[in-house]
Phi, psi and omega in degrees: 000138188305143158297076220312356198264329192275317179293323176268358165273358182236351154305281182315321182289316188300311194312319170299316183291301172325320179289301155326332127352283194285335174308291194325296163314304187301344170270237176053274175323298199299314164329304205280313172325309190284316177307322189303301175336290177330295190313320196276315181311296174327272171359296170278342164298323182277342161265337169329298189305315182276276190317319160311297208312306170104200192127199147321292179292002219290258194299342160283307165342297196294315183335297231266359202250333196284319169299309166309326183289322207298290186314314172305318200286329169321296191295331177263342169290327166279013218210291195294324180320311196296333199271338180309148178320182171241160179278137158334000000 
């Protein structure tokens, strides 16, 4: 028969390893949030630039650049969530 001491010393070790984990993926995460940002920031400069220009295309532009800002600030309001402790 197993040792009840051992099983739960070896549960409490899995338990550990998993949080270590679960840190890690959430800086993972949090990483790629922030690069996404970068992009959608790029993204909307480029299109900002194309909407300054005027054109046809003007006000599809402005759309698409407005749009980009709304994702970047999501993706970085998700990078801070990630980063917050985790509750006990």
């Amino acid at each position: 028969m197993a040792d009840p001491d051992t099983d739960r010393s070896d549960a409490f070790r899995r338990a550990r390893k998993a949080q270590a984990q679960s840190k890690a993926l959430r800086a993972q995460l949090a990483e790629a949030a922030e690069m996404t940002a970068e992009v959608e920031e790029e993204v909307a400069r480029v299109h900002q630039q194309l909407a300054d220009g005027g054109g046809p295309l003007a006000e599809q532009a402005r759309r698409h650049a407005e749009r980009a800002q709304e994702l970047a600030a999501k993706e970085r309001a998700e990078a801070a969530r990630l980063r917050r402790p985790e509750p006990d």
